[in-house]
N, C-alpha and C positions, 0 to 999 in steps of 0.2 A: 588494782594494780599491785599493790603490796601483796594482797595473797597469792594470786599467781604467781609471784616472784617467788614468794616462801617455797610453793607448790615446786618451782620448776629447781629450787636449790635441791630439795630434797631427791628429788626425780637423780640429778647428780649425783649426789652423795651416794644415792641407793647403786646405781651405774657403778661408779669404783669399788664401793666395797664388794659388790658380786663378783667384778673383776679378780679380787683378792683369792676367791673360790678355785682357781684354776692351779695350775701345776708350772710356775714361773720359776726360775729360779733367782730370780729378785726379790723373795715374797718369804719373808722370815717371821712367823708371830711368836715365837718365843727369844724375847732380847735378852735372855737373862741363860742362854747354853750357846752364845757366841763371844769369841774376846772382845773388851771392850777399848775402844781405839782411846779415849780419852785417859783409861787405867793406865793403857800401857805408854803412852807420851808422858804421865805419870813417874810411872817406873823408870822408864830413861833419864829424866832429869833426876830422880834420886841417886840413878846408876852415876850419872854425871859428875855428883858432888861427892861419891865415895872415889870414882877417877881421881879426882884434881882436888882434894879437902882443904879447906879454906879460901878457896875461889868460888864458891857458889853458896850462897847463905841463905838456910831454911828461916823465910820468912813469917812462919806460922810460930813461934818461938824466939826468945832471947836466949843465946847461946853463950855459955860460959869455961865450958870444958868441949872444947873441939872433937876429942873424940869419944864420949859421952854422947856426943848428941850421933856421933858419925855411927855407934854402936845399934843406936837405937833405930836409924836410918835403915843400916843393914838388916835389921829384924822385920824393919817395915816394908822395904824391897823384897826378902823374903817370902813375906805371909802374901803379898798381893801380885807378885811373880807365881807363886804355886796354883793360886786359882787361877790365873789368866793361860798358862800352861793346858791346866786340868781342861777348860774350856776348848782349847787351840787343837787338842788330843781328837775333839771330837768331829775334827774340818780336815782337809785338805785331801788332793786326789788319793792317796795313799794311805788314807785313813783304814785303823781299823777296829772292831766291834769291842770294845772294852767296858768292863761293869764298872762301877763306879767306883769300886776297893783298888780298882787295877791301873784307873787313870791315877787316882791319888798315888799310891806306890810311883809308876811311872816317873809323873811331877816331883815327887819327893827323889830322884834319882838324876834327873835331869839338872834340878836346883840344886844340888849340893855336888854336881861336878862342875856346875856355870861358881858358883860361890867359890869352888876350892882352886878355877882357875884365874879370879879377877887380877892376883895379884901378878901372875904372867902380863896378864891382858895389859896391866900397868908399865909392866918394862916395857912392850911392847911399845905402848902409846909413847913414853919417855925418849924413845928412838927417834917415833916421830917426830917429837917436838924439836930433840936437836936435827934433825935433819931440816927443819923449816928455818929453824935459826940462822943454822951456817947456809942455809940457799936464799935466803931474800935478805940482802943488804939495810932493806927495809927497816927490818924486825926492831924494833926498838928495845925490847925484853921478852923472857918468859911470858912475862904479865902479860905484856899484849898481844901474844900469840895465842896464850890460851885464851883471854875475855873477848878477841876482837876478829881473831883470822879462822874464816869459814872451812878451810881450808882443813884445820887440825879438826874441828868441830865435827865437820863430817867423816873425818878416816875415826874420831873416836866412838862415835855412836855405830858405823863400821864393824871397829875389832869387837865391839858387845856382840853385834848383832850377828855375827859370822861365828861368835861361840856357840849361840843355840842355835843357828843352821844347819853346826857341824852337829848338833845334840837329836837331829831331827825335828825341832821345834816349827810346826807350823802358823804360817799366818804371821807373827810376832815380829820374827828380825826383817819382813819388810815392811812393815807397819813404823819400825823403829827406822830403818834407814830411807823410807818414804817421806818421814817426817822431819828427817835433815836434808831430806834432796828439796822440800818446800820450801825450809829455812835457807840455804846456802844456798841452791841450785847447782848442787852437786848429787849425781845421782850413781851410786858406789851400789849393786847389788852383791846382799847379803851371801849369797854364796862363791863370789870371786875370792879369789887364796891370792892373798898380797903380802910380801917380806918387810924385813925391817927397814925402817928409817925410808917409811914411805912421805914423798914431799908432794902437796898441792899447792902453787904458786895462783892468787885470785880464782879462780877455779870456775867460773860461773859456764856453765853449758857443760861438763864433765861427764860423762857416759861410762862408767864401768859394766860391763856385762856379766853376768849369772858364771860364764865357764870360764873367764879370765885366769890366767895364771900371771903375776908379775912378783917378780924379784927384786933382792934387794935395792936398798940404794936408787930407786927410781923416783926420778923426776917429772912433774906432769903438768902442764899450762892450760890456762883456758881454752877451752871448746873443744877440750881433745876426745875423741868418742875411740874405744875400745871394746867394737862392736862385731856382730853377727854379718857375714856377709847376704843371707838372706833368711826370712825367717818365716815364708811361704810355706814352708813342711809345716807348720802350727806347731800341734802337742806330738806328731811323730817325730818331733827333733827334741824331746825333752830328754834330759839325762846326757844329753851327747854333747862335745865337745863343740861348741858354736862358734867362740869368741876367743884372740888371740894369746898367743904366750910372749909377754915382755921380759927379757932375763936383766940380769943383773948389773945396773950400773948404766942402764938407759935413761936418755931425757926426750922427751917429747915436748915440743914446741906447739904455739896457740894454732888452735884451728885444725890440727893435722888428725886423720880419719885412719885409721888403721884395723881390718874386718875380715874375718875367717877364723875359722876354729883349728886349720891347721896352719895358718901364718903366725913365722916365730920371728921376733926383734934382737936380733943376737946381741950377746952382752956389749956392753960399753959403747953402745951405737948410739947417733943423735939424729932426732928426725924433726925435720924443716917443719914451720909452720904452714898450714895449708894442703900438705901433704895429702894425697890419697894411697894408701897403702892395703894390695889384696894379696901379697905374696910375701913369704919370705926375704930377712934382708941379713946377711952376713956379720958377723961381731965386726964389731969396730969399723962399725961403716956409717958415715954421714950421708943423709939423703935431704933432699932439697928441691925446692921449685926451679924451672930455669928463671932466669933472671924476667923480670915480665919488663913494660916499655910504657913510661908515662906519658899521656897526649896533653897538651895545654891548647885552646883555643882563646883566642884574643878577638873582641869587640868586630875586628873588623876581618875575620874568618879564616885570619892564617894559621898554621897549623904547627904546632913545634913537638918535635917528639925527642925526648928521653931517656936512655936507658937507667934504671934503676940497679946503683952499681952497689954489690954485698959485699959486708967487708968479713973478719971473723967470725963475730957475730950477728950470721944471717936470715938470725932463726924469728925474729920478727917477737920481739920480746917486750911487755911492759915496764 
C-alpha cells in the first residue's frame, strides 16, 4: 500500500510539472528578472520613515543621531529602489526591448528625479495632515494621525506612489498602494491626480480610480467609491478617461457612489451619503437622499411608521 502511494504521488508530481511545459501566463521560472513584492513593501516603509523621521524607528539598529541613520536609509532606499525599477523596466503592456546598460541608465534617471522630488512629496503630505486635523474633531494630535489614522497612511504611501506612476514606473506604485489598500482598506489607484489638503475621515471601503481627477481641499467618508461607470470595454478603455472629476472644496458623505469619466462635482458641492451619482452636478450644489421612512413592528403586528427627519447635518456622518 505504501508503495503504490509513493507510485501514485509521483505520477502527480510528474502531471504538474509537465503542466509547467506549456505557454501560461501564470508560469514564470525565472524569480530573480521580476520585482520582488516583499523588496518593495520594503522600500515603502523606508520611504515612510524618511516621510515622517522620528515616527517610525529602524529596528535593526540603536539609533543615536536621527539623521545619520535617516542618511544612511536614503542610500538604502536608493540602491534597492534602482534594482526593483531595473526589474519593473522589463514588465508591463508597454514595455520595451532595452539591453541592460539602457535599463540601468533608465533606473538611474527615474531615481534621482523620484529622490529630488520627495521633499515636494513632503509639503504635500504636510497639507494632508493639517487638513485631517482641522476635519476630524477627533484628532487628538499630529502624533495620532500620523501612528493611528488609516486615512493619512494611505494618501501617503499614494503621493510616493503617484511620483513613479507619473515617472512611468511599472508594476511598483500598485504593488505599493495595494499594499495600503490591505492595511487600511483604502483603495487610492496610483495614477489618480488628487490636490492639496486631501482629507480621508475612517475610510474603510474607499475606491479611488485610475483616471480620477480631484481637487483641492476635498473631503471623503467611508465607502465612498469614485468609480468607472462601466468597465465592459476591458483594455479597449485603457488610457481613457473612465472615472470622475471632483473639484475643489467638495465633501462627500459615507456610502455615496459617484461613476463616469465624464461626471464632474463642481466646486464647493456636498454630497449625501448613500448617494448614486452618474452625471454631472453644479458648483455649490448639495445633493441628497429623499428623506427615506422608518417601519417599527410590535409583538402583536401593529405597524407604526416614521419619517426620518434631516436636519443640517444630513449627510449620515460618524
Amino acid at each position: 500500500m505504501g508503495e503504490n502511494r509513493e507510485n501514485y504521488i509521483d505520477e502527480i508530481v510528474q502531471k504538474i510539472l509537465s503542466d509547467y511545459d506549456g505557454d501560461k501566463n501564470i508560469d514564470a521560472f525565472n524569480i530573480y528578472n521580476k520585482p520582488d513584492k516583499d523588496e518593495v513593501r520594503d522600500i515603502l516603509f523606508k520611504l515612510i520613515r524618511i516621510v515622517y523621521p522620528g515616527y517610525f524607528k529602524e529596528r535593526a539598529y540603536k539609533i543615536y543621531n536621527l539623521k545619520n541613520s535617516l542618511a544612511v536609509t536614503i542610500e538604502d532606499i536608493y540602491y534597492h529602489l534602482h534594482r526593483q525599477i531595473e526589474l519593473a523596466l522589463e514588465t508591463g503592456k508597454n514595455k520595451t526591448a532595452l539591453n541592460d546598460e539602457e535599463k540601468k541608465n533608465k533606473s538611474d534617471e527615474i531615481c534621482n528625479v523620484f529622490f529630488e522630488r520627495l521633499p515636494a512629496i513632503r509639503e504635500i503630505i504636510e497639507t494632508d495632515l493639517l487638513a485631517t486635523f482641522d476635519g476630524d474633531p477627533a484628532a487628538g494630535s499630529f502624533e495620532e494621525i500620523i501612528l493611528a489614522y488609516p486615512g493619512l497612511m494611505a494618501i501617503t504611501v499614494y503621493r510616493l506612489a503617484h511620483e513613479l506612476y507619473k515617472l512611468n514606473v511599472p508594476i511598483i506604485p500598485r504593488l505599493m498602494t495595494e499594499y495600503a489598500h490591505s492595511e487600511t482598506g483604502i483603495d487610492i489607484h496610483p495614477g489618480a491626480t488628487i490636490g492639496k489638503y486631501f482629507f480621508i475621515d475612517h475610510g474603510t471601503g474607499i475606491v479611488v480610480g485610475e483616471t480620477s481627477i480631484i481637487g483641492k481641499n476635498v473631503k471623503i467618508y467611508q465607502g465612498v467609491t469614485i468609480g468607472a461607470l462601466s468597465t465592459r470595454g476591458g483594455q479597449k478603455l485603457s488610457g481613457k478617461k473612465r472615472h470622475p472629476t471632483i473639484e475643489d472644496n467638495v465633501t462627500i458623505y459615507a456610502g455615496a457612489s459617484i461613476l463616469g469619466g465624464e461626471t464632474v462635482i463642481g466646486e464647493n458641492s456636498v454630497i449625501g451619503g448613500n448617494t448614486f451619482i452618474t452625471s454631472s452636478v453644479p458648483a455649490n450644489t448639495r445633493v441628497s437622499m429623499k428623506n427615506p421612512e422608518m417601519e417599527y413592528r410590535t409583538y402583536e403586528n401593529k405597524v407604526k411608521k416614521e419619517e426620518i427627519t434631516q436636519s443640517e447635518e444630513w449627510y449620515y456622518i460618524i
